[in-house]
Structures are given as structure tokens and as C-alpha cells.
N, C-alpha and C positions, 0 to 999 in steps of 0.2 A: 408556376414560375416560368419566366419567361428568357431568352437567351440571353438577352440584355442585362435580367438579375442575375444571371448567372456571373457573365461576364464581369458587371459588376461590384458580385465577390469575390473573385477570382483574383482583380484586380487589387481590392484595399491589401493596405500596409500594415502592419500589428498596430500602428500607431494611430489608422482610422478605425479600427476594428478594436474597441477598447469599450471598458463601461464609460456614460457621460459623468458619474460622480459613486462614489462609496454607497452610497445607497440603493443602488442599482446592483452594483455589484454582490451585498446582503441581499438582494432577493431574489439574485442567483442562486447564491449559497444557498440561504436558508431552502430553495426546492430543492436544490439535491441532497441536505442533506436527510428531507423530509422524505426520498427518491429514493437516494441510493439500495442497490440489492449488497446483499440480501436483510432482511430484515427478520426475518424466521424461517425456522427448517421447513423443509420440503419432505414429502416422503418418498417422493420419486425420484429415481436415480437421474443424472444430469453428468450428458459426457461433452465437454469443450473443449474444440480444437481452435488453436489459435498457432499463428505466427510469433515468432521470438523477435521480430523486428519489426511490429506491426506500426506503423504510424499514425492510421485513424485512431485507434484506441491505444494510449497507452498500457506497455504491459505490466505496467504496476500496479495497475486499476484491478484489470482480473485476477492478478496475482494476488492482489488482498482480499477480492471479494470471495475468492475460492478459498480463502484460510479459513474467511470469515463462514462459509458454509458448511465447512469439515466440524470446525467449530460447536456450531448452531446442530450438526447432526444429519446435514443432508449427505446423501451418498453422491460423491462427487468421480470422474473419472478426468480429468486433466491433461491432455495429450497437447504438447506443442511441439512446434514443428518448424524446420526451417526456415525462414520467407517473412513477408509483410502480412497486411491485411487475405488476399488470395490466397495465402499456403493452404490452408484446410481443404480446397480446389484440388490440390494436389493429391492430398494423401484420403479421397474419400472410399478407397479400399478399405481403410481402416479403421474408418466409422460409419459408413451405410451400413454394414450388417448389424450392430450394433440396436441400432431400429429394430429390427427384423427380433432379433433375440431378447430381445425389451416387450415385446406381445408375444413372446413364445416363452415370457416368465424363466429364463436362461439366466444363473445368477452374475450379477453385475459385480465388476470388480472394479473397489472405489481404489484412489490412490491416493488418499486422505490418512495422514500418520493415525496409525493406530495406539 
């Protein structure tokens, strides 16, 4: 990608940056709904840090997809945090050891309603 394409998208409007018909837009859809996570349990514990005001990603998105895994049975850990996309940046005292004790077999503690 080049600066120009960059510049390029940077610049469209919601209005140029749109599907060209209905049909296009169904094969959006239908990937992600082919896509989306989760789609079965994990058996490995999964700890997410996200931002409460995150703008790349909506936080509605992980907020369902983490119900949807508590759900399914994955062991989920949930931590969110002040800030945008970056907060995780912030707070990674709070989840670098977390690693560390995930190969030292230290029991995970989900925050998945029990």
C-alpha cells in the first residue's frame, strides 16, 4: 500500500465508501457471518484487554463475542480499561504476567457468570 492509497482512504466520505448495490453488501455479510468468533469453545483460557471507548472496534462486538464464549464454555478473563484502542498499552502490568502464569499452569480466573 502505497501513501497515495493511504491518503486516498483517509480522504473518502461515508458516501464514497459505501457498498455499489445490495449484493455486495450480502457478501459481506454472509463472510462474516461465516467469520465471526466465536464459533466453539476453546479449552484454553483467553484474557482480553480492551478499551471502553475503543473506536476501531466496537465495544459491542467483544462485548457479545465474550458472552458468546462464556456461553460455548471457554474460560474467558475480561478486563477493560479506560481509553480507546491503546488502553491495554497502559495497563500491561496487569496482563504480561498473566502469560508467564498460563505456562506455569497457575489457575486462571474466568470472569464469565457462573
Amino acid at each position: 500500500m502505497t501513501a497515495a492509497d493511504l491518503a486516498l482512504g483517509a480522504a473518502a466520505t461515508p458516501a464514497e465508501a459505501r457498498f455499489a448495490d445490495d449484493a455486495a453488501a450480502q457478501t459481506v455479510s454472509d463472510l462474516e457471518s461465516r467469520t465471526n468468533l466465536p464459533k466453539v469453545a476453546a479449552n484454553l483460557p483467553t484474557h482480553i484487554v480492551r478499551g471502553d471507548a475503543a473506536l476501531l472496534v466496537s465495544t459491542a462486538w467483544p462485548t457479545a463475542a465474550i458472552a458468546r464464549m462464556c456461553t460455548l464454555g471457554t474460560p474467558v478473563h475480561d478486563l477493560v480499561v479506560p481509553g480507546g484502542h491503546s488502553a491495554p498499552d497502559k495497563v500491561s502490568d496487569q496482563w504480561l504476567p498473566w502469560i508467564g502464569d498460563l505456562f506455569a499452569a497457575t489457575p486462571f480466573k474466568s470472569t464469565c457468570p457462573q
